[in-house]
C-alpha positions as CSV (number, residue, x, y, z in Angstrom):
1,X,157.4,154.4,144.3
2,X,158.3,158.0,144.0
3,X,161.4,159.1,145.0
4,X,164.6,156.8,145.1
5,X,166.2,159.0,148.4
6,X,166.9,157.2,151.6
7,X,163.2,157.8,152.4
8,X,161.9,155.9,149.0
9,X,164.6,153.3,150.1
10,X,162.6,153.3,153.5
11,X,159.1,153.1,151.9
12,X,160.0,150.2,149.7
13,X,161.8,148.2,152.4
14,X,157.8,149.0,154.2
15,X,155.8,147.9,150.9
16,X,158.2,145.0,150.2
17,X,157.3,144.0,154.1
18,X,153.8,144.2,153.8
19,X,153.5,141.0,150.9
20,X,150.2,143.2,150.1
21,X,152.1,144.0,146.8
22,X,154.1,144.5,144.4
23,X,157.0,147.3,143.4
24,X,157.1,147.1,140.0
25,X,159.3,150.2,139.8
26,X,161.2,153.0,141.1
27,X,160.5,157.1,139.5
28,X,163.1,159.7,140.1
29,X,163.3,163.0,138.7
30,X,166.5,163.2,138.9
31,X,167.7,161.4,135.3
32,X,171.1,160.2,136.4
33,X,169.7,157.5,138.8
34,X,168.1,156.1,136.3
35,X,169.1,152.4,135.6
36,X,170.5,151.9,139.0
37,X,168.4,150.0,141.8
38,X,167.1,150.2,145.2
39,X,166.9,147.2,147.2
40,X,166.5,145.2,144.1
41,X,163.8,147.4,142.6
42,X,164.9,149.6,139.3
43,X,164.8,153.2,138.9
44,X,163.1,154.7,135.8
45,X,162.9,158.5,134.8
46,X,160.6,159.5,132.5
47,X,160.3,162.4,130.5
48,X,157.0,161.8,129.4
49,X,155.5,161.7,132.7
50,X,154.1,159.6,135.4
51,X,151.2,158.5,133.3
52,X,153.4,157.5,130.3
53,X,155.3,155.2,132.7
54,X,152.3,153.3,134.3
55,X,151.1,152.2,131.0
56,X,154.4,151.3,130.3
57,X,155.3,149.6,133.8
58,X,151.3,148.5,134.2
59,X,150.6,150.0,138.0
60,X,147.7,152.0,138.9
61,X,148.6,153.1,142.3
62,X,152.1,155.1,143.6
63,X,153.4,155.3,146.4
64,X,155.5,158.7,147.3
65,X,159.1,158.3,148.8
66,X,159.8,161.7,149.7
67,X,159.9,163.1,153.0
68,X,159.7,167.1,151.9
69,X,156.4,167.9,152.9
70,X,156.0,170.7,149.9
71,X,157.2,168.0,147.5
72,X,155.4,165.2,148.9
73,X,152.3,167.8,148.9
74,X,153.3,168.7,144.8
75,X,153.7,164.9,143.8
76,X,150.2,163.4,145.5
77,X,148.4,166.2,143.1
78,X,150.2,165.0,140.3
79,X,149.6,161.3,140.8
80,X,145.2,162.2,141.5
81,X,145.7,164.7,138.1
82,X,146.8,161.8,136.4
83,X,143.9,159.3,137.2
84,X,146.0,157.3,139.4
85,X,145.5,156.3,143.0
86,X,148.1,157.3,146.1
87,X,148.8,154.6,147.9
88,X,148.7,154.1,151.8
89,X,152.6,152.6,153.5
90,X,152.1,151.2,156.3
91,X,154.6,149.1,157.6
92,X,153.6,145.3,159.5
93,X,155.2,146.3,162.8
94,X,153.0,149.3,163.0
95,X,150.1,149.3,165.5
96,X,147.2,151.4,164.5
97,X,144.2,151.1,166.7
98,X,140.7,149.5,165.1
99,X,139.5,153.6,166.0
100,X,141.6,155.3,163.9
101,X,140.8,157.1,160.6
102,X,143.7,156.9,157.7
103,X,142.8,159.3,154.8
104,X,144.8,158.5,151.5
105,X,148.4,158.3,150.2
106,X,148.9,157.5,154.8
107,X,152.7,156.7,155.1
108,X,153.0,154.8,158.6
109,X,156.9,153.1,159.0
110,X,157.7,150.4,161.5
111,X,157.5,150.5,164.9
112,X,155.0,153.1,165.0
113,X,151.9,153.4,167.3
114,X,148.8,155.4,166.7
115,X,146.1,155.0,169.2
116,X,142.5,155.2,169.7
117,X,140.3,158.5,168.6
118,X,143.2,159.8,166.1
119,X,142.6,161.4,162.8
120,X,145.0,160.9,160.0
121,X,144.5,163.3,157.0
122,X,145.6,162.6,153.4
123,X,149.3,162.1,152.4
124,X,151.0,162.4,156.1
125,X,154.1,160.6,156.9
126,X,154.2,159.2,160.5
127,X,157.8,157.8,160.5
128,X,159.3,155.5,162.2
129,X,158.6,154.0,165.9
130,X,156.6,157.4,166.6
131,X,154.4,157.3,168.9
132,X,150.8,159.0,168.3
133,X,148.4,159.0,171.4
134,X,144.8,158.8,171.9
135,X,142.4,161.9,169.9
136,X,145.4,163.4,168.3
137,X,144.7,165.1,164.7
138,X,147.2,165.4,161.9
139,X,146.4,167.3,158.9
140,X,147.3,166.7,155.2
141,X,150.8,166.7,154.5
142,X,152.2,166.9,158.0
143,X,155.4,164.6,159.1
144,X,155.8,163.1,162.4
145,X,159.5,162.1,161.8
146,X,161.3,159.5,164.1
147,X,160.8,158.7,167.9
148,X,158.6,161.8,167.9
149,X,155.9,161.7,170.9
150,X,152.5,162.8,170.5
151,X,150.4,162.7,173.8
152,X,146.4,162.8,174.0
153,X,144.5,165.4,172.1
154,X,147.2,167.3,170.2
155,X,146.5,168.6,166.7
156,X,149.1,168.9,164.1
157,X,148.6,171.4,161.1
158,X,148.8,171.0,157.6
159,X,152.7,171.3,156.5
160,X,154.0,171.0,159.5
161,X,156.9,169.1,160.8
162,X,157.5,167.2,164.6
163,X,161.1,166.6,164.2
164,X,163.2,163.2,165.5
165,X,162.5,162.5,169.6
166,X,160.3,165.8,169.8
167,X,157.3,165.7,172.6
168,X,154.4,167.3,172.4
169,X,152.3,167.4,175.7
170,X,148.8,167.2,175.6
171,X,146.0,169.0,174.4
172,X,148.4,171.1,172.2
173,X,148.3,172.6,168.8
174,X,151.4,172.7,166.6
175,X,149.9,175.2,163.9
176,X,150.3,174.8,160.0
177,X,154.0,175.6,158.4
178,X,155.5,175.4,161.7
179,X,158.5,173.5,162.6
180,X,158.8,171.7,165.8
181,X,163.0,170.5,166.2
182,X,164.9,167.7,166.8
183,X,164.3,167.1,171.0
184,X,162.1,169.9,171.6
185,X,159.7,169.5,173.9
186,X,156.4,171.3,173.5
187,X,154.5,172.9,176.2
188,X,152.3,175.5,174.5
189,X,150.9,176.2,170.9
190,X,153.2,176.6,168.4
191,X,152.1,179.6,165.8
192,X,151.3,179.3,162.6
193,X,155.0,179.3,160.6
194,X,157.1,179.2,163.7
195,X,160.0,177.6,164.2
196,X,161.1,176.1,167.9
197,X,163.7,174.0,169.5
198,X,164.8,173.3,173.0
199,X,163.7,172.2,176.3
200,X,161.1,173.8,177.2
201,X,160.7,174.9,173.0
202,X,160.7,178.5,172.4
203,X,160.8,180.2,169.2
204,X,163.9,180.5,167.4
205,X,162.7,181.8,163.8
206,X,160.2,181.5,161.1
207,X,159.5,178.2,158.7
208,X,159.0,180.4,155.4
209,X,158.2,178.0,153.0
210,X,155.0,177.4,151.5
211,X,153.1,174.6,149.2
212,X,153.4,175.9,145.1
């Protein structure tokens, strides 16, 4: 696992669930965690790199901890540049439909739902007990963070963020870079970069950030 944050904590408690394998370690980048462990699992850093520590930690597949889009985004290129595989999360209390497509490095925590007709891109984070209607499409490195609502047919862009008990109603698109808050609820397109909050959501600023 990459990242040893509350939300690597969160993904290991998921993979450590699962019994479909095992965490064989823990890569920060920041050096002074190294040594110290989370839920049970150790934390390397390694200056030589991510490949230098799979051959010396034997694993083939990573799974990322980190809920920044951008740096979620920068460490899934790194782990494919280094002939390694991202790894889907999904946690045992999810329910994902039979009719849903998962692309890779798919992080889905408990309690979530994603029905019938949705499209899951590479590398997005559905967090926990959000719930993801029928036909929905959610590009690469999006987040649906916690107790976020997505009803039928709404599409997602790449980057962008739903934040915690957000709803967006149907049919909707919440365009890339954009940043839907905590609450909001959504009943039109939200533009490309935009930020909104509040009930009805209306634009309050612009989400400036971009992938490096």
């Amino acid at each position: 696992v990459w990242g040893a944050g509350g939300h690597g904590k969160v993904i290991v408690d998921a993979l450590l669930a699962s019994e479909s394998c095992s965490v064989v370690g823990i890569l920060d980048d920041d050096k002074t965690k190294a040594g110290t462990k989370v839920l049970g699992v150790l934390v390397s850093h390694s200056a030589a790199g991510l490949k230098a520590l799979s051959e010396t930690l034997d694993f083939n597949h990573v799974a990322i901890g980190i809920g920044d889009n951008y740096t979620r985004y920068k460490k899934f290129q790194q782990v494919k540049s280094c002939g390694l595989k991202p790894m889907d999360v999904i946690h045992p209390s999810a329910h994902i439909s039979r009719f849903v497509e998962l692309g890779v490095g798919v992080t889905i925590l408990a309690g979530a739902v994603i029905n019938p007709g949705t499209v899951i891109e590479d590398n997005v984070c559905v967090n926990t007990a959000a719930s993801i209607d029928h036909d929905n499409y959610l590009e690469a490195s999006c987040h649906i963070f916690p107790n976020a609502t997505l009803t039928g047919g709404v599409r997602v862009g790449q980057f962008a963020y739903v934040g915690s008990g957000a709803v967006v109603a149907p049919n909707l698109v919440v365009n890339k870079y954009s940043q839907v808050g905590a609450g909001a609820v959504v009943l039109k397109d939200v533009l490309e970069g935009a930020l909104v909050a509040g009930v009805p959501a209306v634009e309050i600023g612009k989400q400036l950030k971009r992938p490096q």
